[in-house]
C-alpha positions, 0 to 999 in steps of 0.5 A: 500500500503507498503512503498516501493510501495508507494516511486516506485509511486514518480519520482526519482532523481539520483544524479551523483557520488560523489555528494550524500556527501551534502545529506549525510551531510544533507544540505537540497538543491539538487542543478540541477548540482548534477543530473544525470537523472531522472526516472519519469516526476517530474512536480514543487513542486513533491515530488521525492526520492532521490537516489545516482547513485547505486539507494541507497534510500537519502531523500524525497524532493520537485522538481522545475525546476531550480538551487535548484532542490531538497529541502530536506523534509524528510530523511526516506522512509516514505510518509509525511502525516498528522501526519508528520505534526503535529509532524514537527509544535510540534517540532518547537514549543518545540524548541521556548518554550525552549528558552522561546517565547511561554509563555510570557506574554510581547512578542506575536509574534514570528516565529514558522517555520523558513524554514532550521532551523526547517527542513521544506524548503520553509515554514515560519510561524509567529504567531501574538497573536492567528493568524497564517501567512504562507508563502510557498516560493516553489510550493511544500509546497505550494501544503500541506498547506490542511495538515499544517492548520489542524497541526495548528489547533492541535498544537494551538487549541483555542487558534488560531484564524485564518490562513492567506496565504501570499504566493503570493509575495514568490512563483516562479512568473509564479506559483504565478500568479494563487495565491491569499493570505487569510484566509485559516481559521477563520478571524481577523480584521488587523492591529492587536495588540501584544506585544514586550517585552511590546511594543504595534505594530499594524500588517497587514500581508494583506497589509504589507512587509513579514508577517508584521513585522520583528521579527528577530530584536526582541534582537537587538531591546532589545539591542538598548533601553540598550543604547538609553536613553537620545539620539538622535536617527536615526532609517534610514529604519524604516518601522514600527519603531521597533527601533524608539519605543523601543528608545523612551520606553527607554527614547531616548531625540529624535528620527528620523524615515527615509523610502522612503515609505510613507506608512511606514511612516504610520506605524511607526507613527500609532506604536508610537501613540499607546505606548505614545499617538498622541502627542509624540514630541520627535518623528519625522518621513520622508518619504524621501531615507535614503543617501539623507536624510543624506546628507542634515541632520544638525542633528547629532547623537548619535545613529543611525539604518542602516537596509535597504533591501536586496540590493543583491538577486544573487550572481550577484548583489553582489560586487554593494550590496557591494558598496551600503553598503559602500556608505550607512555606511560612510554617516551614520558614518559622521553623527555621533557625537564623542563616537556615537553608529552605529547599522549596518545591512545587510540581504543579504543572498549572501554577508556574515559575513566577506564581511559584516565586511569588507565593513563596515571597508572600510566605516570607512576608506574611512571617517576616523574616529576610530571604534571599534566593541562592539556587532556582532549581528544575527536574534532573535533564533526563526529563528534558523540557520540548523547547516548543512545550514550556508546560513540561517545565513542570518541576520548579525549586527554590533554594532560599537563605533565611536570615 
């Protein structure tokens, strides 16, 4: 079948006039309200081309029924098959060994596919020392993982030892409920141990948050242990206790991990065990919400991690996103001791940078204290931001000195 035939069996999306710009740009999102008509009965997760009003060939896409309509895939009129693949999951792979992730001995969990970033909308893929766990976060890609576990099994080779899908909690909910995660190949026991610029962490992609664990503070990890040695350290949120492990590697006086999850509370114990042994005495761990925690705490700090949940998944639930992190960060800055360190973090994709600064700056205000700004921080680079798509731009940080 020639190419053209092939693209005339795809439903077609039209796009209104003047709305094929952001394609144009190459802004991987088709929002429904550029939509003109549609020739053909696109079902969830259909891969569409995509056309201006004259009928001009876009893009190839996957369609949903809802405000994203259209997640760009591909820019050539040229059906995706396996090798299409292979040549997206290499292409992501070169990009993380240029910046040094692949081929290290003291770091073996990475993120090898980061949605926009790397050109594949709606699939993340994170490796954990020879296992490869992959979340689908739209009905299309979900429909080609057949294609993407034999581009996995080519790209990593002996080198993998299984593949688990953890789609379930990501895909649209009606969808969802017919998916079951697994093993889409090969088996591993979990938890499941790699290493973190040394560091020893136990993951379990079967049961844990995401896919087990959070790599995108890997840097910002790395630069709390600079400043972490001899202090008293709050490491609030903690789920597995990223930040509590590297305080206590590098030489922290103590350190305190608050989660609300008890299960959490588990893991960051279960992670402390496993780099300094059952007895670390400079480590202590609650399970108890973080704003009660701090006001009920006499301790105070000399550092202290703020990196709670998304507290805004709509535009809608913003401006109370907003105050949450304003009440949450005058708490913690009151707990701080003269000259402490606050490491601040919001991973609200809907309340950017500047909101997040300026929320931030009224907390200080309404406390009133000194502050000043000695790091503005982002996710790790191998969840790369697609230069056309600012929101992947999701993870923002502050590191403030409070006098």
């Amino acid at each position: 079948m020639s190419v053209a035939a092939e693209l005339t069996s795809l439903s077609t999306v039209f796009l209104k006039p003047n709305r094929q710009e952001a394609v144009l740009r190459k802004h991987p999102w088709v929002f429904s309200g550029a939509i003109e008509r549609l020739k053909g009965n696109p079902a969830d997760g259909d891969l569409v081309q995509l056309c201006n009003q004259r009928g001009d060939f876009l893009a190839l896409g996957h369609y949903y029924n809802g405000s994203i309509a259209v997640k760009i895939l591909s820019y050539d009129a040229q059906l995706p098959n396996v090798a299409f693949w292979h040549q997206k999951l290499q292409n992501a792979y070169n990009a993380r060994y240029l910046i040094n992730t692949t081929n290290q001995t003291t770091t073996t969990c990475y993120r090898l596919v980061h949605g926009e970033g790397d050109g594949l909308p709606g699939l993340v893929i994170d490796w954990y020392n020879g296992v490869a766990v992959v979340q689908a976060h739209s009905i299309g890609m979900y429909r080609n993982l057949a294609d993407i576990v034999l581009a996995l099994r080519e790209l990593y080779g002996s080198a993998l030892q299984a593949i688990y899908n953890k789609s379930h909690e990501t895909l649209p909910e009606v969808f969802a409920k017919n998916v079951e995660n697994g093993y889409l190949w090969g088996n591993c026991t979990v938890p499941h141990s790699v290493q973190e610029n040394g560091n020893t962490f136990l993951i379990d992609w079967e049961t844990g948050q995401k896919t087990g664990f959070f790599i995108d503070q890997r840097d910002n990890r790395a630069l709390l242990a600079m400043y972490a040695s001899g202090k008293h350290v709050l490491n609030a949120f903690c789920y597995s206790g990223g930040f509590s492990v590297y305080a206590l590697a590098a030489g922290a006086a103590a350190v305190d991990s608050v989660d609300a999850s008890k299960k959490a509370v588990e893991l960051v114990e279960r992670n402390v065990s496993a780099n300094f042994g059952d007895h670390e005495t400079r480590h202590r761990a609650y399970a108890e919400d973080v704003t009660t925690f701090l006001r009920r705490s006499a301790n105070t700090y000399d550092l202290m991690v703020l990196d709670p949940p998304a507290y805004a998944k709509s535009v809608a639930k913003r401006h109370q996103a907003v105050q949450g992190y304003k009440r949450l960060n005058a708490e913690g800055i009151r707990r701080l001791k003269p000259n402490g360190l606050l490491f601040t973090f919001s991973c609200s994709q809907v309340v950017d940078r500047e909101l997040f600064y300026n929320t931030i700056v009224a907390a200080a205000l309404e406390v009133g204290r000194q502050v000043r700004v000695l790091h503005q921080l982002t996710q790790a680079p191998d969840h790369p931001v697609n230069f056309f798509h600012p929101e992947g731009s999701y993870l923002k940080g502050l590191v403030l000195l409070v006098e």
